[in-house]
mmCIF file as gemmi writes it, N, C-alpha and C atoms, coordinates in Angstrom:
data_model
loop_
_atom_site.group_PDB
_atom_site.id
_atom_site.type_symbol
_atom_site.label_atom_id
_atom_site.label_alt_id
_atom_site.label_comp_id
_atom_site.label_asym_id
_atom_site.label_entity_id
_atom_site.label_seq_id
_atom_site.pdbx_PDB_ins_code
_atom_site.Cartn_x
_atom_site.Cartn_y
_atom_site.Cartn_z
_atom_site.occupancy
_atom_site.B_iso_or_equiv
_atom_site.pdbx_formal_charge
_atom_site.auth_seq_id
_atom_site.auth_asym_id
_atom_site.pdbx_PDB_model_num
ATOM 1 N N . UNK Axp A 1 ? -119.33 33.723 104.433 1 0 ? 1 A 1
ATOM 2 C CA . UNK Axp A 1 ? -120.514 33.201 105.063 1 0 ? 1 A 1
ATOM 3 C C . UNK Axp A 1 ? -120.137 31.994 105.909 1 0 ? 1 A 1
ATOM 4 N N . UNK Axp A 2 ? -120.738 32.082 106.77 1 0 ? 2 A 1
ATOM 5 C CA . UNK Axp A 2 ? -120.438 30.651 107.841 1 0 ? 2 A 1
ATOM 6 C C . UNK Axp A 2 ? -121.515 30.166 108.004 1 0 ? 2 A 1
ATOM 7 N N . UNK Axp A 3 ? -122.019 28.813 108.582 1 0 ? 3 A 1
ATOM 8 C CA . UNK Axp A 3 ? -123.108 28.042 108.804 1 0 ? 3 A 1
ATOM 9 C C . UNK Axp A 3 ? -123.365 26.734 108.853 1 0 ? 3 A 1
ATOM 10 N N . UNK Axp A 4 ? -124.705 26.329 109.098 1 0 ? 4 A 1
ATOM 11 C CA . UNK Axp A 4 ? -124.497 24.636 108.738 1 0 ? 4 A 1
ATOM 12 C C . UNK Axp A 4 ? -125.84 24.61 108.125 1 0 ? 4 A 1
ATOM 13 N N . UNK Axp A 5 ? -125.652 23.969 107.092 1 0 ? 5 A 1
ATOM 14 C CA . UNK Axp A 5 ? -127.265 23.813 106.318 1 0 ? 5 A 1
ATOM 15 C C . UNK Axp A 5 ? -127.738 22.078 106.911 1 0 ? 5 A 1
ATOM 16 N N . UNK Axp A 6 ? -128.732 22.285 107.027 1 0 ? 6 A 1
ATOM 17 C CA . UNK Axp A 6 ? -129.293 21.013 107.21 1 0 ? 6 A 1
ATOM 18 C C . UNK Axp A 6 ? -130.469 20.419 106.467 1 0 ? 6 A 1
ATOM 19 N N . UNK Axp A 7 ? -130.58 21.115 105.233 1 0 ? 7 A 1
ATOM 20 C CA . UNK Axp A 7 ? -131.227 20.58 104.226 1 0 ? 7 A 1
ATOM 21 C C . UNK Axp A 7 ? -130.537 19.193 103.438 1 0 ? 7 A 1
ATOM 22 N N . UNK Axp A 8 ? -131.071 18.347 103.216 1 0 ? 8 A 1
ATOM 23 C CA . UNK Axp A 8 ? -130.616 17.022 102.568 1 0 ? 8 A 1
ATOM 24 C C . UNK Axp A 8 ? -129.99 17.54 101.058 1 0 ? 8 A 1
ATOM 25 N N . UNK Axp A 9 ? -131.32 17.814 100.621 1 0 ? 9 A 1
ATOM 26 C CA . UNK Axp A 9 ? -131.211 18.522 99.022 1 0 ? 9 A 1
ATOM 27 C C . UNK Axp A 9 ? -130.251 19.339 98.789 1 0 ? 9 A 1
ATOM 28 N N . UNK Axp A 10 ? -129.932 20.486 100.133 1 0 ? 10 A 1
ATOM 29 C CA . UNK Axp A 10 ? -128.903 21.215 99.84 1 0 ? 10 A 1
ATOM 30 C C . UNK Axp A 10 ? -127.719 20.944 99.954 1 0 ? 10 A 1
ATOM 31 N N . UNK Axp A 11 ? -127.793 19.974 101.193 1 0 ? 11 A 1
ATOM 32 C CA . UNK Axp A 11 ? -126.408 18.936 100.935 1 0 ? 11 A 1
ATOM 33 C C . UNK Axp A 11 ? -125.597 18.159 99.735 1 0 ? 11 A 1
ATOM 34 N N . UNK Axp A 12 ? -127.081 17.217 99.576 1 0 ? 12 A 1
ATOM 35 C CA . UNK Axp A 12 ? -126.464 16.737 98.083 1 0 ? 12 A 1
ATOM 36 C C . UNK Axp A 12 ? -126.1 17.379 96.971 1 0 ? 12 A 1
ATOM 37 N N . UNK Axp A 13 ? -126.872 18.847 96.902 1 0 ? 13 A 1
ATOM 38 C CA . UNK Axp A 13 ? -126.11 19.807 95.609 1 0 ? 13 A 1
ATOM 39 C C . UNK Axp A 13 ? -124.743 19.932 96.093 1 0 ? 13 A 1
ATOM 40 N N . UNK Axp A 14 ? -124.517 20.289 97.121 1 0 ? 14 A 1
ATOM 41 C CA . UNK Axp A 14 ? -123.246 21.014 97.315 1 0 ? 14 A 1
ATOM 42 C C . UNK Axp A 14 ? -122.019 19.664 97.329 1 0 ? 14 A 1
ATOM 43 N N . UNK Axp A 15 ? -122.812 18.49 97.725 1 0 ? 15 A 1
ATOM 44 C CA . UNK Axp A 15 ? -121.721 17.046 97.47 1 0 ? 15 A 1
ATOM 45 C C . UNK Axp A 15 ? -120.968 17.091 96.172 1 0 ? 15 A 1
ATOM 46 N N . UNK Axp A 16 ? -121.126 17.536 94.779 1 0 ? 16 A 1
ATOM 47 C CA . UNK Axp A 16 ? -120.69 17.557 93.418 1 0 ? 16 A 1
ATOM 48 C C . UNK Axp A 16 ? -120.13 18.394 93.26 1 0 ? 16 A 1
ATOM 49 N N . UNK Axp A 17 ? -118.899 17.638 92.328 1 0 ? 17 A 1
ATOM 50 C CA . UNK Axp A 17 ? -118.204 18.847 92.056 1 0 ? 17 A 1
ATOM 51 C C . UNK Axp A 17 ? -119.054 19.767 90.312 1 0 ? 17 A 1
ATOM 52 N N . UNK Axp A 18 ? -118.503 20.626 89.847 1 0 ? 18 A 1
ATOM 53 C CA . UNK Axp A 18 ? -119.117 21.237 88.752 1 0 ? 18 A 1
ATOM 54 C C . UNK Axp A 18 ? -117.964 22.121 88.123 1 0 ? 18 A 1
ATOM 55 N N . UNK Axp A 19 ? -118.185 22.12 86.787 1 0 ? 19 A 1
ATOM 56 C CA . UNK Axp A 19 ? -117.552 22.945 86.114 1 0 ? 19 A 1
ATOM 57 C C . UNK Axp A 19 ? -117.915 24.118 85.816 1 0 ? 19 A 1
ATOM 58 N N . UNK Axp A 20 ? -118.78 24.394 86.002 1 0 ? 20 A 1
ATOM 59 C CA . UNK Axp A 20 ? -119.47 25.958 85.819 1 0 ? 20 A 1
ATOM 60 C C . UNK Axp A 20 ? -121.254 25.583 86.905 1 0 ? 20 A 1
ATOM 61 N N . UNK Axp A 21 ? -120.473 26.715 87.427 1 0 ? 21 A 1
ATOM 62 C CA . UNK Axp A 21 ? -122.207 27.063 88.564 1 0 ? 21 A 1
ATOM 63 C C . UNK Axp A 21 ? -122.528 28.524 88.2 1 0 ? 21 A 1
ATOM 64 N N . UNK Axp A 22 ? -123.84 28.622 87.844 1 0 ? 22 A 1
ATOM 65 C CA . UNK Axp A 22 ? -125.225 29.927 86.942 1 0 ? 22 A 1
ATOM 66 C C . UNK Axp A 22 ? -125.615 30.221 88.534 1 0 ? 22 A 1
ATOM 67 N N . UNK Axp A 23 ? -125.792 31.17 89.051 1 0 ? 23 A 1
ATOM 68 C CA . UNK Axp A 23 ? -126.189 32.2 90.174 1 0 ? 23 A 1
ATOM 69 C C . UNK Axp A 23 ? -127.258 32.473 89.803 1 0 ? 23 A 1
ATOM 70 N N . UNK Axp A 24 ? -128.107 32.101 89.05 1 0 ? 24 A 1
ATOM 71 C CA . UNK Axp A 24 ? -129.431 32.636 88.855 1 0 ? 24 A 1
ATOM 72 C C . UNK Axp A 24 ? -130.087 33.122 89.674 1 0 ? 24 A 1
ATOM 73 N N . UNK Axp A 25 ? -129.817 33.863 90.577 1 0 ? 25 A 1
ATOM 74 C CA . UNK Axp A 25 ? -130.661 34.577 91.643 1 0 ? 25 A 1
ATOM 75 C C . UNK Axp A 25 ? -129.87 36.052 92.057 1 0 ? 25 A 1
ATOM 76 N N . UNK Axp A 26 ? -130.875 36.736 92.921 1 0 ? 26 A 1
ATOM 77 C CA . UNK Axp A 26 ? -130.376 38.295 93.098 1 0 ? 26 A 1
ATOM 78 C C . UNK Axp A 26 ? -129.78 37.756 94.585 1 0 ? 26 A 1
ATOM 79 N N . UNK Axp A 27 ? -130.149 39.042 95.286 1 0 ? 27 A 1
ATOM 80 C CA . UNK Axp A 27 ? -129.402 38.789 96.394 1 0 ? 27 A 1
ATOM 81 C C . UNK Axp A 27 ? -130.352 37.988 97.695 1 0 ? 27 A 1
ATOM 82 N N . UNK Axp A 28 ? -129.783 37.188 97.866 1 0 ? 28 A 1
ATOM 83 C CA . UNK Axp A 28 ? -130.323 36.184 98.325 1 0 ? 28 A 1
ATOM 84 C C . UNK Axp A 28 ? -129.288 35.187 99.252 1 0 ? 28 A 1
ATOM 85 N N . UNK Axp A 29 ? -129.598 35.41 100.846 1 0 ? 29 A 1
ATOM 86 C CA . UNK Axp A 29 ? -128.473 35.03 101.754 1 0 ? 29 A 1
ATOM 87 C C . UNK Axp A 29 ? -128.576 33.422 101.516 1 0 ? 29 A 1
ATOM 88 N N . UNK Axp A 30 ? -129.533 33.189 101.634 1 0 ? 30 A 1
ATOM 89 C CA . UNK Axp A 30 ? -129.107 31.696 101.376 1 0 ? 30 A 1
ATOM 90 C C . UNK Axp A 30 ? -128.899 30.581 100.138 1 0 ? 30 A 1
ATOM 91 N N . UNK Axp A 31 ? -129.12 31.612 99.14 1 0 ? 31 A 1
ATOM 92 C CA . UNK Axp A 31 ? -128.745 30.668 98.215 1 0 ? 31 A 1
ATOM 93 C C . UNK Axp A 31 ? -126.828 31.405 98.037 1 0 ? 31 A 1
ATOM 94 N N . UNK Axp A 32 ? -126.9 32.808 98.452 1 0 ? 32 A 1
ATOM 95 C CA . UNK Axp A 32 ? -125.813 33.082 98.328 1 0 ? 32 A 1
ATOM 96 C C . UNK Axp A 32 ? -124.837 31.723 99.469 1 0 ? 32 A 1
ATOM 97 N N . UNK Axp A 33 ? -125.323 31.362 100.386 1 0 ? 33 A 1
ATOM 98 C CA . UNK Axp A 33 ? -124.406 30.636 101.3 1 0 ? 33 A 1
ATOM 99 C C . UNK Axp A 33 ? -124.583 29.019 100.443 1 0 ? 33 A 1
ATOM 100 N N . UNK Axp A 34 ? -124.986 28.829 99.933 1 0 ? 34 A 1
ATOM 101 C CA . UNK Axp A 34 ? -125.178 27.551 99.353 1 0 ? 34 A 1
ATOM 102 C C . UNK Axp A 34 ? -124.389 27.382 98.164 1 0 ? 34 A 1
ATOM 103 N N . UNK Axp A 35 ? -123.944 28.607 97.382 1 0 ? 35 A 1
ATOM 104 C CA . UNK Axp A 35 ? -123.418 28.378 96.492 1 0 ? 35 A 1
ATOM 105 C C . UNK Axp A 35 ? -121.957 28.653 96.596 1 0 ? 35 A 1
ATOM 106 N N . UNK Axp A 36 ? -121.401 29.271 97.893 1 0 ? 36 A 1
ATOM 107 C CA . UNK Axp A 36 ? -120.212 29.753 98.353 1 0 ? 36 A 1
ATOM 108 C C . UNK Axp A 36 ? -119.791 28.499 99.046 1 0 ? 36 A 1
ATOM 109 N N . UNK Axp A 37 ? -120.631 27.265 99.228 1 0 ? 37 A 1
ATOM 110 C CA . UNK Axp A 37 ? -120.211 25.679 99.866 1 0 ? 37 A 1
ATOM 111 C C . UNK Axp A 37 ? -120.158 24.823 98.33 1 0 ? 37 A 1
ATOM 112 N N . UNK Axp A 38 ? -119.963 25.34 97.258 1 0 ? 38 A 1
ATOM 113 C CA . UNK Axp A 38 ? -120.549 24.439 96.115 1 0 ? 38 A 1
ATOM 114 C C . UNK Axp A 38 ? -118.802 24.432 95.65 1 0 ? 38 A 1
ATOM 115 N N . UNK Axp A 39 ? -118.478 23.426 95.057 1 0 ? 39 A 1
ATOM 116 C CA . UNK Axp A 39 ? -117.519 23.463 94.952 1 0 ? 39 A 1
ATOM 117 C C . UNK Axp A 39 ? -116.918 23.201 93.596 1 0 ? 39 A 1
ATOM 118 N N . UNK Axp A 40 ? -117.072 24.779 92.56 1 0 ? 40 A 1
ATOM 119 C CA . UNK Axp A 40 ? -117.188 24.848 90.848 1 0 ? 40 A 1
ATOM 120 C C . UNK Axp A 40 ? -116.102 25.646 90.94 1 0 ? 40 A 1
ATOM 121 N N . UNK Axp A 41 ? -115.845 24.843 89.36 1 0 ? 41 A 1
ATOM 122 C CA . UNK Axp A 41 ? -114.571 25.497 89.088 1 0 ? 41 A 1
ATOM 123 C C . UNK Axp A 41 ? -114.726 27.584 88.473 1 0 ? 41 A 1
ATOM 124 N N . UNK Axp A 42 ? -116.167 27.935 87.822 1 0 ? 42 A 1
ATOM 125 C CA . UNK Axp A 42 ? -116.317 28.726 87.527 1 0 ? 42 A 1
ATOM 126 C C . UNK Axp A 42 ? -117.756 29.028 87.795 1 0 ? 42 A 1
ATOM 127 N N . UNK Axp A 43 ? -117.959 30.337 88.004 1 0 ? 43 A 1
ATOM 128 C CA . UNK Axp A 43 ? -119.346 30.721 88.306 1 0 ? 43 A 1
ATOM 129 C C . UNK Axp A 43 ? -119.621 32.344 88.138 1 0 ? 43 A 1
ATOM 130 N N . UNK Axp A 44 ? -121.218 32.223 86.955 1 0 ? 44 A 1
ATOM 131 C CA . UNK Axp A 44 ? -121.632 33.112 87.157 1 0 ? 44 A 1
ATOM 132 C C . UNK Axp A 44 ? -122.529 33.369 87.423 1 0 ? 44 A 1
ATOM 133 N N . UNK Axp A 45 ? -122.814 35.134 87.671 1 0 ? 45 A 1
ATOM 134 C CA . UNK Axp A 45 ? -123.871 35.523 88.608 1 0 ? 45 A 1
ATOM 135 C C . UNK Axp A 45 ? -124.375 37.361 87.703 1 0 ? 45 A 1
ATOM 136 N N . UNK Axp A 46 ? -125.126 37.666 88.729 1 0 ? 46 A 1
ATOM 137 C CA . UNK Axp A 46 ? -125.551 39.345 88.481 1 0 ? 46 A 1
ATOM 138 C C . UNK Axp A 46 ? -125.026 40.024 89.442 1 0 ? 46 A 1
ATOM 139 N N . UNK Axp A 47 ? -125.175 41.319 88.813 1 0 ? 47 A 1
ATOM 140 C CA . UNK Axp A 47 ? -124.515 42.826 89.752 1 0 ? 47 A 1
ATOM 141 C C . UNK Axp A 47 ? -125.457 42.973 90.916 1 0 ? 47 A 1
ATOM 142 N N . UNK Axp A 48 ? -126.689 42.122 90.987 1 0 ? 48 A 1
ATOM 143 C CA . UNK Axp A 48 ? -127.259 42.579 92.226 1 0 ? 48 A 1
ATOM 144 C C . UNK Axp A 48 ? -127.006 41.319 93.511 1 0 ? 48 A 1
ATOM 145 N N . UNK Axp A 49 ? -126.279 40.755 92.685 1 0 ? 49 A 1
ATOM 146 C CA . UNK Axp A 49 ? -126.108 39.314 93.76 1 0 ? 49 A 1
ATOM 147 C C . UNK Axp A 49 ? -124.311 39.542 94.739 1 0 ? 49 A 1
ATOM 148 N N . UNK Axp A 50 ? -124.456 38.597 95.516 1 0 ? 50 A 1
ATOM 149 C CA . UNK Axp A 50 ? -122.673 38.608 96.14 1 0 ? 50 A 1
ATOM 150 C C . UNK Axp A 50 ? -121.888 38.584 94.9 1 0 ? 50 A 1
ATOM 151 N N . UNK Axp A 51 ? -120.786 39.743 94.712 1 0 ? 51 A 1
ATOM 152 C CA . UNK Axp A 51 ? -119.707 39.86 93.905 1 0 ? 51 A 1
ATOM 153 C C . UNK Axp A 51 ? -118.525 39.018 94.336 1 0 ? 51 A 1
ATOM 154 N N . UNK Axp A 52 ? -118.633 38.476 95.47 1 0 ? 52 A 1
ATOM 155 C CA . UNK Axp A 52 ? -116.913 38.165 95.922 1 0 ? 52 A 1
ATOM 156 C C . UNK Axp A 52 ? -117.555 36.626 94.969 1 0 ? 52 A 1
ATOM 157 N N . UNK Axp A 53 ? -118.182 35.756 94.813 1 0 ? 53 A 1
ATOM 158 C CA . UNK Axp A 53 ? -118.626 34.497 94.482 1 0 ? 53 A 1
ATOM 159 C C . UNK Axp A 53 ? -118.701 34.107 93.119 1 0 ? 53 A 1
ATOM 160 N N . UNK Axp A 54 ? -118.828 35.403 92.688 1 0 ? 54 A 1
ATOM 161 C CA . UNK Axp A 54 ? -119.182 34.933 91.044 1 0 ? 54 A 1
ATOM 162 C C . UNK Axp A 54 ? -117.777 35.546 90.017 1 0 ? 54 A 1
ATOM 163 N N . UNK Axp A 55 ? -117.388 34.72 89.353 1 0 ? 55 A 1
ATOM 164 C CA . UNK Axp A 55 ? -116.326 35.027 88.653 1 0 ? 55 A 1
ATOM 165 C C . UNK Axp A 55 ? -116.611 36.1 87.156 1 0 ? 55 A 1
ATOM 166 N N . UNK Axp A 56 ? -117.427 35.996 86.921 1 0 ? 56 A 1
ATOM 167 C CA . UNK Axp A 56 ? -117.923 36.698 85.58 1 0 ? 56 A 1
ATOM 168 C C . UNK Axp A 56 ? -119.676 37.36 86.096 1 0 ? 56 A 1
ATOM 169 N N . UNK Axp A 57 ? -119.46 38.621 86.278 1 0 ? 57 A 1
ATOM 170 C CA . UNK Axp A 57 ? -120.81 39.207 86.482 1 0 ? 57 A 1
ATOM 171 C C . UNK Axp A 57 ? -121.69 39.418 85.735 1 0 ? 57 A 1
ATOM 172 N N . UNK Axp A 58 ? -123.134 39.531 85.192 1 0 ? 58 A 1
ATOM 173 C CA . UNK Axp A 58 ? -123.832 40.28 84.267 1 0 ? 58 A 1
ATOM 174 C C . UNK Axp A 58 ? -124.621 41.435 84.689 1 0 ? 58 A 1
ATOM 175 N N . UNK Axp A 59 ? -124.739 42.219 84.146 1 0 ? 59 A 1
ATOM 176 C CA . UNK Axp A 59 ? -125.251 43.663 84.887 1 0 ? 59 A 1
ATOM 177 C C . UNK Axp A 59 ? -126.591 44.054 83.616 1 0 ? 59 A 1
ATOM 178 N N . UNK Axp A 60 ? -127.436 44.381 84.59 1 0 ? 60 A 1
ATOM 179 C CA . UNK Axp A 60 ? -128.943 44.911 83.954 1 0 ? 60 A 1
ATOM 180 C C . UNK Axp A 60 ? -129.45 43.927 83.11 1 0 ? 60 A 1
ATOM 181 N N . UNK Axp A 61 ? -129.269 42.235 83.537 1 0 ? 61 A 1
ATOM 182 C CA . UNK Axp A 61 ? -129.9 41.713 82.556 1 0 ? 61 A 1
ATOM 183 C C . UNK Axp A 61 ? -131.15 40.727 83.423 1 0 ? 61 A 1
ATOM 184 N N . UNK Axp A 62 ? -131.134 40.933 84.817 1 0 ? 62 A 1
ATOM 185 C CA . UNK Axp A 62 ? -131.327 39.582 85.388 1 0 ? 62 A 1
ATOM 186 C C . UNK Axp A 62 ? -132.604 39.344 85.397 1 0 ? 62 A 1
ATOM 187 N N . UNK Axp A 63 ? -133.871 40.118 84.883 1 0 ? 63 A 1
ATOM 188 C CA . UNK Axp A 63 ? -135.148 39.341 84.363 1 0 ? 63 A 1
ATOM 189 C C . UNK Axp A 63 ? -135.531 39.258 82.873 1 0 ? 63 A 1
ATOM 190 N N . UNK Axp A 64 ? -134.197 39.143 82.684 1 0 ? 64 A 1
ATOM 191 C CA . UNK Axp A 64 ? -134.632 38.943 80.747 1 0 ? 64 A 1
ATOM 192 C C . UNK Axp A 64 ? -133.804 37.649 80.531 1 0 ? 64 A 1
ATOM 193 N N . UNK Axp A 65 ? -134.493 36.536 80.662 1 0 ? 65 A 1
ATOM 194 C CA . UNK Axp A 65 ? -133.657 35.291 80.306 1 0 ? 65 A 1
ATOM 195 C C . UNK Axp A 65 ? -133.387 34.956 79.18 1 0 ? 65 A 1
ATOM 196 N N . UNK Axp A 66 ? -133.593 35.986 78.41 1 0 ? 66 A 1
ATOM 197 C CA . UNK Axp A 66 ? -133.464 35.692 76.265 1 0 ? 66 A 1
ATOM 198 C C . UNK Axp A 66 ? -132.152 36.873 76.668 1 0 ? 66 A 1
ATOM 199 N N . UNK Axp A 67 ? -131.67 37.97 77.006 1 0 ? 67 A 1
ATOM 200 C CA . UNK Axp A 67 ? -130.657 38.786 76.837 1 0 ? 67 A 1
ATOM 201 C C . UNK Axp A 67 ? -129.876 37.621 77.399 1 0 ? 67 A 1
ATOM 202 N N . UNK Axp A 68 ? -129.502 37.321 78.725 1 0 ? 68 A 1
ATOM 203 C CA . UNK Axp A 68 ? -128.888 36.342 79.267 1 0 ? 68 A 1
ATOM 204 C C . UNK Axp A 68 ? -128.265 35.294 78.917 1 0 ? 68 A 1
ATOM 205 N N . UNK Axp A 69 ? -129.004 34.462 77.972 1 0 ? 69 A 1
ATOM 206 C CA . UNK Axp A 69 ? -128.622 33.429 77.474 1 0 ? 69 A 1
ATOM 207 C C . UNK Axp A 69 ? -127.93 33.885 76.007 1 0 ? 69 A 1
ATOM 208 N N . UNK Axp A 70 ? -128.489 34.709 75.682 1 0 ? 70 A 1
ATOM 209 C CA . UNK Axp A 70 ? -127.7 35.289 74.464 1 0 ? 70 A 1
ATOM 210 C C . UNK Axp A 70 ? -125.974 35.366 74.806 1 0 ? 70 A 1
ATOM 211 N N . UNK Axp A 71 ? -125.984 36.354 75.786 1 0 ? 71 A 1
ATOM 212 C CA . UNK Axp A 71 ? -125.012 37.369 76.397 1 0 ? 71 A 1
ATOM 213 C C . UNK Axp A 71 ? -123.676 35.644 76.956 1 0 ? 71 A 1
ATOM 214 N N . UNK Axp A 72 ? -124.561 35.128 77.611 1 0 ? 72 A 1
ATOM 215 C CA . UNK Axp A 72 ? -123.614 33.711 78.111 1 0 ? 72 A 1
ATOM 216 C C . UNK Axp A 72 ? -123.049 33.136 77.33 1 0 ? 72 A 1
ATOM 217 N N . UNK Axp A 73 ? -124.196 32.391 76.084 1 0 ? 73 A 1
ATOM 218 C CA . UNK Axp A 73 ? -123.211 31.964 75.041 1 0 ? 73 A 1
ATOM 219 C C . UNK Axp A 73 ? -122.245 33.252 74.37 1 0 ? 73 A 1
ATOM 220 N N . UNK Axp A 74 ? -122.125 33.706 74.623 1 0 ? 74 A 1
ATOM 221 C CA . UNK Axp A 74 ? -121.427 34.648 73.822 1 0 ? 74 A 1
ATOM 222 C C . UNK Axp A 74 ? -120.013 34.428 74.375 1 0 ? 74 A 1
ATOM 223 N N . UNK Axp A 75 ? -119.961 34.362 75.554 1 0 ? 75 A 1
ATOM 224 C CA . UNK Axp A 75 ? -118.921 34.369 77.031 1 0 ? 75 A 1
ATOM 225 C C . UNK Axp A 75 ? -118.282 33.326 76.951 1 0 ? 75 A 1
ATOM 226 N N . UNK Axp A 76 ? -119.013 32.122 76.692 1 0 ? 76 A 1
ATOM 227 C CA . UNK Axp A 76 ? -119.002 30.827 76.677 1 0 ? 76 A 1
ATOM 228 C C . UNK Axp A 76 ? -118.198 30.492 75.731 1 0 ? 76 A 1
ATOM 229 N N . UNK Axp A 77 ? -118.553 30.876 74.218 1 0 ? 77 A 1
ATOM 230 C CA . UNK Axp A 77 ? -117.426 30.454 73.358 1 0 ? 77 A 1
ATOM 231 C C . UNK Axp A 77 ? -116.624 31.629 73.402 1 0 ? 77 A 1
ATOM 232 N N . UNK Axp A 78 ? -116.3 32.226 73.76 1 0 ? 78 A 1
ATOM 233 C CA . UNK Axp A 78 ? -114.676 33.177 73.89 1 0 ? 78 A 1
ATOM 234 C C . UNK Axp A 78 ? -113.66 32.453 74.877 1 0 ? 78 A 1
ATOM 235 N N . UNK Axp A 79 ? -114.303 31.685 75.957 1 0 ? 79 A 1
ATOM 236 C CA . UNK Axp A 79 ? -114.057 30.886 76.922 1 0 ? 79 A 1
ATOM 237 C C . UNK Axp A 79 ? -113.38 29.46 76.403 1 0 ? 79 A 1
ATOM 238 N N . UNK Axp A 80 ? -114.095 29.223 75.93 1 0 ? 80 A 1
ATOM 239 C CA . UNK Axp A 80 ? -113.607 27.933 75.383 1 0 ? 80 A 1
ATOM 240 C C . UNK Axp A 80 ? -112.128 27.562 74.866 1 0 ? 80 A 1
C-alpha cells in the first residue's frame, strides 16, 4: 500500500512502536493501510482481512469476540 494519511489521530497511532498489533477488522483498505505504517513487532488479524500483514491469522471467528479471545489467549501463552 502506498499513501499519505493526513489524519492527526492516525498519525499519532502509527508514531508508537508496539509489541503486538490485533487487526480487528475485515477487509478494510484503510485501516488495512494504517496498520501496514504501524510499526509492531507482531500482528494479528482474520482470513477475511490482508494476509501479507498479519503474522498469525484466525479463520471463521471474526464476529464472535468470546471464540476469539478464547482462541488468542490460547496463542498467546504457547507464545510466550
Amino acid at each position: 500500500f502506498y499513501g499519505n494519511i493526513v489524519s492527526t489521530d492516525a498519525n499519532e497511532f502509527i508514531s508508537y512502536n508496539y509489541d503486538l498489533l490485533i487487526n480487528y477488522f475485515g477487509d478494510n483498505e484503510i485501516l488495512t493501510l494504517i496498520s501496514s505504517k504501524v510499526n509492531a513487532k507482531f500482528r494479528i488479524g482474520f482470513d477475511n482481512s490482508n494476509k501479507d500483514i498479519n503474522d498469525i491469522i484466525f479463520s471463521n471467528i471474526f464476529n464472535n469476540f468470546a471464540k476469539f479471545s478464547n482462541e488468542f489467549i490460547k496463542y498467546l501463552e504457547k507464545i510466550k
